[in-house]
LOKE-476114 format. One record per atom (N, C-alpha, C): atom name; x, y, z. Coordinates in pm, 1 decimal, padded with zeros to 6 digits. Layout:
! residues N
   atom          X          Y          Z
     CA          X          Y          Z
...
This chain:
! residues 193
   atom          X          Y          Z
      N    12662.0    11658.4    04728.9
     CA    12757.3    11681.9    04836.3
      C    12684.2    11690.7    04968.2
      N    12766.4    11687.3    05061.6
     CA    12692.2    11689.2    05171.9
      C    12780.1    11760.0    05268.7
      N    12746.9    11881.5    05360.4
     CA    12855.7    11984.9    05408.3
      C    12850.4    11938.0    05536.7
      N    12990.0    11899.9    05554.4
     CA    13040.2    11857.9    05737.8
      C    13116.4    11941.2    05762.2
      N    13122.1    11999.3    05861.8
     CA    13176.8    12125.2    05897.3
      C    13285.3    12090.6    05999.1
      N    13390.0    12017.4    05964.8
     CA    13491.1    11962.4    06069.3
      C    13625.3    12033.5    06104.2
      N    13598.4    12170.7    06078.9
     CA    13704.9    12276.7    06078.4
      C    13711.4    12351.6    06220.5
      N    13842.8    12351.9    06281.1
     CA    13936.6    12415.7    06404.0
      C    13976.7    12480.1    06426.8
      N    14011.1    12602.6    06523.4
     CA    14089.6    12725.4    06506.6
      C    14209.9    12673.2    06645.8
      N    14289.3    12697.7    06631.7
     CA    14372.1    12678.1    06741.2
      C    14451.3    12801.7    06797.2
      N    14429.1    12807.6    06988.1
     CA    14481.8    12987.9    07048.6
      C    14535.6    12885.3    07110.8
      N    14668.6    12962.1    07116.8
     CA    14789.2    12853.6    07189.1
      C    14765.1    12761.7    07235.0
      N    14745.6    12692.9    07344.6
     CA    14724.8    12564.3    07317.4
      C    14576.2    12486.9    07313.4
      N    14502.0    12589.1    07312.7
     CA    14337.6    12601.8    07265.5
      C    14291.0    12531.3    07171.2
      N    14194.9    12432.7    07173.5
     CA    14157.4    12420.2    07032.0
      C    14007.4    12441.9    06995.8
      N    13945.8    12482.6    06950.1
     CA    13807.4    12543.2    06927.0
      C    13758.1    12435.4    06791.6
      N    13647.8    12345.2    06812.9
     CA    13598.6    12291.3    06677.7
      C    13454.5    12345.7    06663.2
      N    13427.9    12341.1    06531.4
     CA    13353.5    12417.7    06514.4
      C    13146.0    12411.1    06594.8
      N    13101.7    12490.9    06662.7
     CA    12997.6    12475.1    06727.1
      C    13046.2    12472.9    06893.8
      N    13216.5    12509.5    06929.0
     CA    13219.6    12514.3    07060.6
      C    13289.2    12630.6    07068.1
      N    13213.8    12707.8    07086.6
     CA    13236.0    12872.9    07068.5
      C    13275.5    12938.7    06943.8
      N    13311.4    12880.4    06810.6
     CA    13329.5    12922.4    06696.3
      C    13207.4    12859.3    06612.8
      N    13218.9    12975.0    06475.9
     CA    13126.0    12910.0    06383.0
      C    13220.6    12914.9    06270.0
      N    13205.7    12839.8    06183.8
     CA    13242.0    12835.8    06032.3
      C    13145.8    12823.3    05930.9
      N    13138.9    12927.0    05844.2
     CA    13061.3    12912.3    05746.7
      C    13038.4    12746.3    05697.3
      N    12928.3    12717.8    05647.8
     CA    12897.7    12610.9    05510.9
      C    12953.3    12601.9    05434.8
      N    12978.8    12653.6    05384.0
     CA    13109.2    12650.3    05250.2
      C    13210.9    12697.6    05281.2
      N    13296.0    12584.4    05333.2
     CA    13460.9    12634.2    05369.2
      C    13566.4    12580.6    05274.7
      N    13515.8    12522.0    05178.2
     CA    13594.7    12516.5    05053.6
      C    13676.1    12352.2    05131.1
      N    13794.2    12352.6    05051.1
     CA    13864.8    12206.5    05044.3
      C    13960.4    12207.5    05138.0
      N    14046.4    12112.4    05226.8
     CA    14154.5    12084.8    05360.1
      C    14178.1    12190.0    05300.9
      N    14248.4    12262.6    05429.7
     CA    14301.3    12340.4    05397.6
      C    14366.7    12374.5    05609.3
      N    14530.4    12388.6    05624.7
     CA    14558.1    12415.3    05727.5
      C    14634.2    12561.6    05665.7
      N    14614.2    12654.2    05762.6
     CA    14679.5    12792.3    05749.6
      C    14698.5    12803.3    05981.1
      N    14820.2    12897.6    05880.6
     CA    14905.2    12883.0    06100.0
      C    14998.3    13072.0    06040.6
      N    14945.7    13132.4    06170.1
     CA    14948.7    13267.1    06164.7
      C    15039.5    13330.4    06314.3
      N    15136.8    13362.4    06292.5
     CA    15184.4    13416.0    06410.4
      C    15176.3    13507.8    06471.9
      N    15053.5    13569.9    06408.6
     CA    15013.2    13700.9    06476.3
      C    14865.1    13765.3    06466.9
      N    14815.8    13837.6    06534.3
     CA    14694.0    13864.5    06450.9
      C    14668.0    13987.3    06462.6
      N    14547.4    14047.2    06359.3
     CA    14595.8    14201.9    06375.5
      C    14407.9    14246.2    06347.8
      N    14446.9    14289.0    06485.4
     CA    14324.1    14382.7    06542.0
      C    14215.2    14470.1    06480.8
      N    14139.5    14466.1    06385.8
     CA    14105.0    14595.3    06311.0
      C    13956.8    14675.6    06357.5
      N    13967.1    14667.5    06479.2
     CA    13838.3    14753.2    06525.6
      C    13763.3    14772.5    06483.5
      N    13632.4    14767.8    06467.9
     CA    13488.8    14782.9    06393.0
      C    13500.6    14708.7    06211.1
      N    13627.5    14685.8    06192.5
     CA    13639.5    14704.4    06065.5
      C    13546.0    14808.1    05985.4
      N    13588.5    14922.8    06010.5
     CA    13496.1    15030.9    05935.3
      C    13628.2    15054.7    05829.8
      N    13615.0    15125.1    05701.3
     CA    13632.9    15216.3    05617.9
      C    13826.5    15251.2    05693.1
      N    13728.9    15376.2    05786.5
     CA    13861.3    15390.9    05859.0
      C    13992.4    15331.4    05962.4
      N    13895.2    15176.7    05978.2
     CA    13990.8    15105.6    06031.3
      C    14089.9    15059.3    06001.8
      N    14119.8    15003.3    05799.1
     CA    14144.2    14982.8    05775.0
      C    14180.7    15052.8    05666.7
      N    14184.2    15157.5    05631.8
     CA    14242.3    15269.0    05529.5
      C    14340.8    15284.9    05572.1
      N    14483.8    15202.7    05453.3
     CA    14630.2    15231.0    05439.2
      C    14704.2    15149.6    05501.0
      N    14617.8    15044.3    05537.9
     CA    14665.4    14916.9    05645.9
      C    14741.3    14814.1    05522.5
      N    14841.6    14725.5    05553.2
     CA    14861.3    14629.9    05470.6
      C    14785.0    14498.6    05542.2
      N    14754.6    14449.8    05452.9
     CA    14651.7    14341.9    05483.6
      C    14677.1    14195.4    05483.7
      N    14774.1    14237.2    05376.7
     CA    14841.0    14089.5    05306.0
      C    14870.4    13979.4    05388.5
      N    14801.5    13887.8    05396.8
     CA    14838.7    13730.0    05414.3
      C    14812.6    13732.8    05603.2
      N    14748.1    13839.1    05662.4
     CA    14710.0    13853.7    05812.6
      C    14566.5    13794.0    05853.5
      N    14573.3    13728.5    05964.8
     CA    14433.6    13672.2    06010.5
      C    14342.2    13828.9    06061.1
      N    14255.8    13865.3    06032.2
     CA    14247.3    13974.6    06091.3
      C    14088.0    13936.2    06209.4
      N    14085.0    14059.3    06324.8
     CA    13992.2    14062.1    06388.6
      C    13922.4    14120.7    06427.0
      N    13793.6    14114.0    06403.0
     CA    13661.9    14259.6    06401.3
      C    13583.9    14227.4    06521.6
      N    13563.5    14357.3    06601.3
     CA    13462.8    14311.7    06695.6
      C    13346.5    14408.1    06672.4
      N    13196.5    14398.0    06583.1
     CA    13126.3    14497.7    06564.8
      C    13120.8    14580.9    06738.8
      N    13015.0    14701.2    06616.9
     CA    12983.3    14792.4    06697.5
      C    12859.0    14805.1    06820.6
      N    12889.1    14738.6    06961.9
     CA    12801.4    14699.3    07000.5
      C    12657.8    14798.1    07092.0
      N    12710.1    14943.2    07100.8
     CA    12649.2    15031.6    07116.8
      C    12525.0    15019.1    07053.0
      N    12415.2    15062.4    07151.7
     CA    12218.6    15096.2    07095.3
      C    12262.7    15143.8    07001.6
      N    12333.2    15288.3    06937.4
     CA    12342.9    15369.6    06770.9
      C    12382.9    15255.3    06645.1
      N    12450.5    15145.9    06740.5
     CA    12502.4    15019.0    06620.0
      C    12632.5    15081.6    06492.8
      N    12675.0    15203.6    06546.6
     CA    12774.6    15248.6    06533.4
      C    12739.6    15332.7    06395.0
      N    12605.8    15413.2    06424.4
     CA    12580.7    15500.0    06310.6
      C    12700.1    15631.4    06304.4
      N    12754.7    15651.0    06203.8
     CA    12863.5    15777.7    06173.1
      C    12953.2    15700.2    06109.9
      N    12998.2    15585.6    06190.1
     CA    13087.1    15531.7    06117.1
      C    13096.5    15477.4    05926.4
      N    13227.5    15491.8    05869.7
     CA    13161.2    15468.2    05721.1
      C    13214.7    15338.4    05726.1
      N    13158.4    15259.1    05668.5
     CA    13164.3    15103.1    05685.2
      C    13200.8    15079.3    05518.7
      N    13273.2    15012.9    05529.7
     CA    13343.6    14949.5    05370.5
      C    13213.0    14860.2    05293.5
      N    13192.0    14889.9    05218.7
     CA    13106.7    14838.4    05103.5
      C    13120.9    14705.8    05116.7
      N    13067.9    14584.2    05121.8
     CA    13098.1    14445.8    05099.4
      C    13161.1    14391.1    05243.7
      N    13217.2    14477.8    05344.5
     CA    13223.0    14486.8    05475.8
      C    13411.8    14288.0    05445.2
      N    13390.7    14183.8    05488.0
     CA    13488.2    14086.5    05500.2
      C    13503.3    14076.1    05407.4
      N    13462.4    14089.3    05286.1
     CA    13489.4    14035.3    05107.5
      C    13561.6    14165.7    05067.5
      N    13606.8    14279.2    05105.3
     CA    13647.1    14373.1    05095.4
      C    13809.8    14334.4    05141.0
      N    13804.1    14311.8    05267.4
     CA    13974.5    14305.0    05357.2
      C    14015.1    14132.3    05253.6
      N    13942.4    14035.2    05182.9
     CA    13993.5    13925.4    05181.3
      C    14043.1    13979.5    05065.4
      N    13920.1    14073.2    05000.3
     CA    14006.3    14123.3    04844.7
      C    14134.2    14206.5    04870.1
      N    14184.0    14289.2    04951.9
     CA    14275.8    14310.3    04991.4
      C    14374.5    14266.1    05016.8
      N    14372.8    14126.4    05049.2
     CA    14480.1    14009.5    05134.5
      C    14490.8    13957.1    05224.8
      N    14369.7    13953.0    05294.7
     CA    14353.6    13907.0    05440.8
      C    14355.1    13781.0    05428.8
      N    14392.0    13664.6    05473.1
     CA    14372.8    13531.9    05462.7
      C    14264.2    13493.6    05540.2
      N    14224.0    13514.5    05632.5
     CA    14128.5    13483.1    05757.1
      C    14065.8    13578.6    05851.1
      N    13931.2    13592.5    05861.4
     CA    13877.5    13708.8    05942.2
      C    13792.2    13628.3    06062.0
      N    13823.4    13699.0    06180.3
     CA    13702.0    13631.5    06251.6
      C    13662.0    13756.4    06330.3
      N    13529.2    13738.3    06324.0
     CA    13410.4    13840.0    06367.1
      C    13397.4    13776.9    06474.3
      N    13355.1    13866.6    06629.1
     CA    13312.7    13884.6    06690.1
      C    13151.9    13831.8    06715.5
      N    13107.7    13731.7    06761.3
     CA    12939.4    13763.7    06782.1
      C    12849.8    13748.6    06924.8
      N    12820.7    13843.4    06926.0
     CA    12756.2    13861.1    07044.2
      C    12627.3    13749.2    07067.0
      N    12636.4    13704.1    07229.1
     CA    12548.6    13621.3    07268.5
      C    12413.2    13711.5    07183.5
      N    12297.0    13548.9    07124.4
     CA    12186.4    13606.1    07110.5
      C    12062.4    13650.5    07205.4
      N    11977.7    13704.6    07154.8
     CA    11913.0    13759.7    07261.4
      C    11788.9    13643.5    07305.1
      N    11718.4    13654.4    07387.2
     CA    11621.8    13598.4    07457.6
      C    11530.3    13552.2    07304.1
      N    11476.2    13647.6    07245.5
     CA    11401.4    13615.6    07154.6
      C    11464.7    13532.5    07039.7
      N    11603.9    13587.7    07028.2
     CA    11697.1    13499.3    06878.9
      C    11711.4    13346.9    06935.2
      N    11733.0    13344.3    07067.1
     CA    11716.3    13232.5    07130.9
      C    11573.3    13110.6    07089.9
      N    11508.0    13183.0    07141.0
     CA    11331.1    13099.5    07069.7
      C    11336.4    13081.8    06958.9
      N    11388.7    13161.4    06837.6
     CA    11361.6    13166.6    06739.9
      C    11451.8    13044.7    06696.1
      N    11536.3    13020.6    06744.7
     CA    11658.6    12946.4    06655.2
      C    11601.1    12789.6    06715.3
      N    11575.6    12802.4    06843.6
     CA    11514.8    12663.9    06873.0
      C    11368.4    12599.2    06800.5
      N    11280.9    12710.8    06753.6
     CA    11133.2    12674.4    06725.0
      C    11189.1    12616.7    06566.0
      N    11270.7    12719.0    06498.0
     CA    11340.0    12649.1    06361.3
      C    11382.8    12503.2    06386.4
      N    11489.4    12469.1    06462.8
     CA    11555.8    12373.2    06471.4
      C    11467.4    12244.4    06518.2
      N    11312.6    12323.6    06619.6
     CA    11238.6    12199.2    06593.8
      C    11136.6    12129.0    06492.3
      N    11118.5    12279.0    06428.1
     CA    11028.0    12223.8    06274.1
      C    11125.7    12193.9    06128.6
      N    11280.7    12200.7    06130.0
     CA    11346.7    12077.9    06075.1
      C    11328.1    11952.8    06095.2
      N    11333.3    11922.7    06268.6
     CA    11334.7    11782.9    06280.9
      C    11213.9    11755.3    06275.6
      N    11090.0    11806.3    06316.4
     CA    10978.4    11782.7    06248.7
      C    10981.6    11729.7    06091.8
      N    11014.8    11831.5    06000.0
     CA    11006.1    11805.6    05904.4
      C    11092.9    11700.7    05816.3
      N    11178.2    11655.4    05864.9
     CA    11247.1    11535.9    05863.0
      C    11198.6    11400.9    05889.2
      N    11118.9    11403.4    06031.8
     CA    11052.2    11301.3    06060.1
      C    10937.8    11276.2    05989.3
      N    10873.8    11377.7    05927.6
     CA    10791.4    11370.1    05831.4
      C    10822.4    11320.8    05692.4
      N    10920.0    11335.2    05606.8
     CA    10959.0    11289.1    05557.1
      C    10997.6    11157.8    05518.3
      N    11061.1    11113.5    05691.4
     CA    11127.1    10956.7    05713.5
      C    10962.7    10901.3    05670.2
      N    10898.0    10931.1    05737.6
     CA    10784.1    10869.4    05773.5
      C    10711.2    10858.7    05623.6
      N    10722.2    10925.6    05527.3
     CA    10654.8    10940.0    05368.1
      C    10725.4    10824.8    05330.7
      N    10851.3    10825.6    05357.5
     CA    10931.4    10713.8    05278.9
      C    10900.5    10617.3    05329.7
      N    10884.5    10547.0    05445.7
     CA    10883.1    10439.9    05473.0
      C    10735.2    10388.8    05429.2
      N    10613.2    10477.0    05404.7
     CA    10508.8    10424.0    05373.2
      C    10514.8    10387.4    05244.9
      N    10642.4    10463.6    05148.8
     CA    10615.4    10493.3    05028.1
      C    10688.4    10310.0    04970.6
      N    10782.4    10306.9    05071.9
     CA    10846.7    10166.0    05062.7
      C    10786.1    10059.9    05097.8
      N    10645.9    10065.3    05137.9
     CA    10596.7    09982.8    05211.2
      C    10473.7    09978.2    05069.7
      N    10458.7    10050.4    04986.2
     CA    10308.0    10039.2    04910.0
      C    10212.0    10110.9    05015.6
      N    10228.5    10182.6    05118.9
     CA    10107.8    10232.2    05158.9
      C    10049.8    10355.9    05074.4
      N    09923.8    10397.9    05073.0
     CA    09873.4    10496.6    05072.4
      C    09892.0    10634.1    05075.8
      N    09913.6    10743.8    05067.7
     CA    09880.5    10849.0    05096.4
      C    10068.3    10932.1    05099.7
      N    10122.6    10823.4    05037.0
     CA    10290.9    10897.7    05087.6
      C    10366.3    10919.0    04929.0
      N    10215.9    10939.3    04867.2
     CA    10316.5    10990.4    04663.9
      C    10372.9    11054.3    04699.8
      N    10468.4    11151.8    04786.2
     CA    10558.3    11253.4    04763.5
      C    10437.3    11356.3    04781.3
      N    10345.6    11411.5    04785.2
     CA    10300.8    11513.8    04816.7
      C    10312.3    11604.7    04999.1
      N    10330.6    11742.6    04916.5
     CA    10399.7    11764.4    05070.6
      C    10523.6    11715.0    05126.0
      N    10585.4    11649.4    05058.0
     CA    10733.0    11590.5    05142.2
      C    10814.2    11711.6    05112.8
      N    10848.1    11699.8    05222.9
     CA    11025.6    11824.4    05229.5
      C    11113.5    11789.3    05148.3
      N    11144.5    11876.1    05096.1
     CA    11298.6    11832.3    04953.8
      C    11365.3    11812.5    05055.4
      N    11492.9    11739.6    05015.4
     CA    11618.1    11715.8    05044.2
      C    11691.6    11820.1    05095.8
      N    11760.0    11860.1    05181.3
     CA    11818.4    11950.4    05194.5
      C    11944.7    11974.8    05083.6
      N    11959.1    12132.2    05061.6
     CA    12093.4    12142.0    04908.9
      C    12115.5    12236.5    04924.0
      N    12241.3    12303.7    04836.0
     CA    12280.8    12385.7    04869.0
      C    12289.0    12395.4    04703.2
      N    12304.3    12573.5    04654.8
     CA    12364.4    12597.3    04512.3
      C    12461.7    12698.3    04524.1
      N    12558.9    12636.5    04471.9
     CA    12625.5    12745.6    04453.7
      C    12733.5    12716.6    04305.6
      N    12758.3    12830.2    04271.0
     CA    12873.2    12874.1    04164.2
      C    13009.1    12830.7    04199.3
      N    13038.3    12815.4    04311.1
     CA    13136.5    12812.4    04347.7
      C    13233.2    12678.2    04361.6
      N    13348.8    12659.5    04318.7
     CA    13371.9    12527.1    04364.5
      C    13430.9    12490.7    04481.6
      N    13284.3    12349.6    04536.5
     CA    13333.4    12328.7    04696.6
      C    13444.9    12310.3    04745.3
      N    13537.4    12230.5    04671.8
     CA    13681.6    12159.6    04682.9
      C    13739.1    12296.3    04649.2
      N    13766.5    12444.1    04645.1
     CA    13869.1    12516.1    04632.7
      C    13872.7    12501.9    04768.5
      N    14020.5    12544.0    04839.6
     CA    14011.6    12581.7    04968.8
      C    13973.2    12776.3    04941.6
      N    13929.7    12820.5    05058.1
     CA    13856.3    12962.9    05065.5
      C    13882.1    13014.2    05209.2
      N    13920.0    13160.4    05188.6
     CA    13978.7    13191.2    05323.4
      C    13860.1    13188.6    05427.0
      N    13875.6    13133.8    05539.1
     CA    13805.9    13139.0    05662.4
      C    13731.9    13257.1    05672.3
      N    13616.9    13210.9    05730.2
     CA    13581.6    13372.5    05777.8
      C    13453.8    13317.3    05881.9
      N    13483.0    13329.7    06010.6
     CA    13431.0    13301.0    06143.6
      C    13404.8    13353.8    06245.8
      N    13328.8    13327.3    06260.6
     CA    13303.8    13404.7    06433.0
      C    13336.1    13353.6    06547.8
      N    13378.5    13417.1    06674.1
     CA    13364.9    13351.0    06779.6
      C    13256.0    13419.9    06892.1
      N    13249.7    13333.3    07040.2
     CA    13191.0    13424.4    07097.0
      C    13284.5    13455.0    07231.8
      N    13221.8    13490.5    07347.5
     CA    13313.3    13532.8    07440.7
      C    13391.4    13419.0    07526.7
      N    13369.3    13334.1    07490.5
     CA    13505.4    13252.2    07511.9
      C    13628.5    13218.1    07447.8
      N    13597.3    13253.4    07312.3
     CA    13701.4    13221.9    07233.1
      C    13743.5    13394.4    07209.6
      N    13682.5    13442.8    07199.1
     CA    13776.4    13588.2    07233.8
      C    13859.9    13640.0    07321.9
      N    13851.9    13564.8    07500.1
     CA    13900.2    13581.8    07596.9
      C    14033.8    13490.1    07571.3
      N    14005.2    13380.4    07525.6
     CA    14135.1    13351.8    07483.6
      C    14214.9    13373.1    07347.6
      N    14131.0    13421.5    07265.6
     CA    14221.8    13509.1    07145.9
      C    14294.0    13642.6    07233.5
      N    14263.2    13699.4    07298.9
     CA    14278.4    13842.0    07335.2
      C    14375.2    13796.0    07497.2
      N    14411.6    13695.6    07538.9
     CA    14493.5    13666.9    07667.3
      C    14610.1    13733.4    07669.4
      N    14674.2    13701.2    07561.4
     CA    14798.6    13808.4    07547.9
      C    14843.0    13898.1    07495.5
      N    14722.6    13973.9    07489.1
     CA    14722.8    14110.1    07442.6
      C    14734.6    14216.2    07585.4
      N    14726.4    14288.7    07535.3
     CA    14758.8    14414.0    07620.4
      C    14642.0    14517.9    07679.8
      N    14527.9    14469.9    07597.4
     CA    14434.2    14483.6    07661.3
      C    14325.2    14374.9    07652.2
      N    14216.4    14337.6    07802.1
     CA    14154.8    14249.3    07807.6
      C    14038.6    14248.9    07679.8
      N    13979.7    14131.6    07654.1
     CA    13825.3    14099.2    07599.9
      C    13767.1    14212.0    07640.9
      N    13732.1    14155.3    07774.9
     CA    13638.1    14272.4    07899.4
      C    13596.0    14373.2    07853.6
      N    13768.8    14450.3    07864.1
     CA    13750.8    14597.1    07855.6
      C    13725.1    14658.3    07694.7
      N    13742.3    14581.9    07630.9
     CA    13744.1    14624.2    07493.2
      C    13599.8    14557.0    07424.7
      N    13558.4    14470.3    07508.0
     CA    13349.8    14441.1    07471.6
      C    13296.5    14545.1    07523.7
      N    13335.8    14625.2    07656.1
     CA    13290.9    14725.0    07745.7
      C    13260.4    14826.5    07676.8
      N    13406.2    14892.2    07559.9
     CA    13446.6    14986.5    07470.6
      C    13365.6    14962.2    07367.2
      N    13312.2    14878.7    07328.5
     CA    13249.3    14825.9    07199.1
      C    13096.8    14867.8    07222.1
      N    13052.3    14815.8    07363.9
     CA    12903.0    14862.8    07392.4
      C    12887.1    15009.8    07412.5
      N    12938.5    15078.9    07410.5
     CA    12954.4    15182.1    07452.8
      C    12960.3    15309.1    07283.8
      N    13013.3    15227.4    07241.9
     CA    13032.9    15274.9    07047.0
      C    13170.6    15385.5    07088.1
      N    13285.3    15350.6    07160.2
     CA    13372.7    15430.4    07166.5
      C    13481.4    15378.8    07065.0
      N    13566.5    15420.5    06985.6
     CA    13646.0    15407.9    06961.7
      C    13751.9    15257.5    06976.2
      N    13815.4    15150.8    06926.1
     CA    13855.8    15034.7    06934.0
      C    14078.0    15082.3    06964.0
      N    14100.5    15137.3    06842.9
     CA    14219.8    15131.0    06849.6
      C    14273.7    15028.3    06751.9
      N    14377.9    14973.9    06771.5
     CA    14418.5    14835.0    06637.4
      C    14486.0    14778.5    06751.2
């Protein structure tokens, strides 16, 4: 198999594909369209955010705890999104905060010793197709793969992040801004639903 990640979220007349301000997991299972007329807020998703809530068949939305403590006190549900989906949530999308200066380097120095290691690769094969020398497969990069138990073709509830653009427009017609409620978040105060 080979994972293309060609999955959309749509905020009124918004459309978000995936890598322009949203992410979608690798394994998003088989087509699958789901359309939600509402969405329901669950603050930190801690323990207590969601104790006694009905869950059933709701997109729900977490914005961690963005406070220096990282929201120590709070009791956080065991299994944290696999918890609310076992519940009934159809779709969760997390919150993710811009990375930092260093997650920044880091994600680029990766992304250039893939393509390194790709080009290295191309380059084994083509000698290897050619009868040259020195390209038995030693040292070549496997194939990229994935394992899993799971079957790819089920469809599987969403579970995504956005960042602060796609939150500003998830959160437009709400009653309270992005802003003020990322503000509330850095701060480790309290969310509300």
């Amino acid at each position: 198999y080979k994972v293309t990640r060609n999955s959309t979220i749509t905020v009124g007349s918004t459309t978000f594909k995936h890598g322009d301000h949203v992410t979608f997991p690798p394994l998003g299972g088989g087509k699958q369209a789901l359309t939600f007329d509402s969405v329901e807020f669950v603050g930190y998703g801690l323990k207590d955010d969601i104790e006694g809530r009905d869950l059933k068949g709701k997109l729900l939305v977490v914005v961690p705890n963005l406070s220096p403590a990282g929201g120590r006190g709070g009791r956080v549900i065991a299994g944290g999104p696999a918890v609310m989906l076992t519940r009934g949530a159809r779709a969760i999308v997390t919150y993710a905060p811009p990375p930092s200066a260093e997650a920044q380097a880091l994600a680029q120095a990766q992304d250039a010793l893939q393509k390194a290691a790709a080009a290295v690769q191309q380059a084994q094969q083509a000698m290897q197709g050619r009868g040259g020398r020195g390209g038995g497969g030693r040292g070549a990069a496997p194939a990229p793969d994935v394992t899993t138990v799971l079957r790819v073709d089920a469809p599987m509830q969403p579970q995504l992040t956005g960042d602060d653009t796609f939150f500003e427009a998830l959160f437009a017609g709400a009653p309270l801004t992005f802003a003020d409620l990322k503000a509330k978040a850095q701060r480790g105060e309290p969310l509300g639903s």
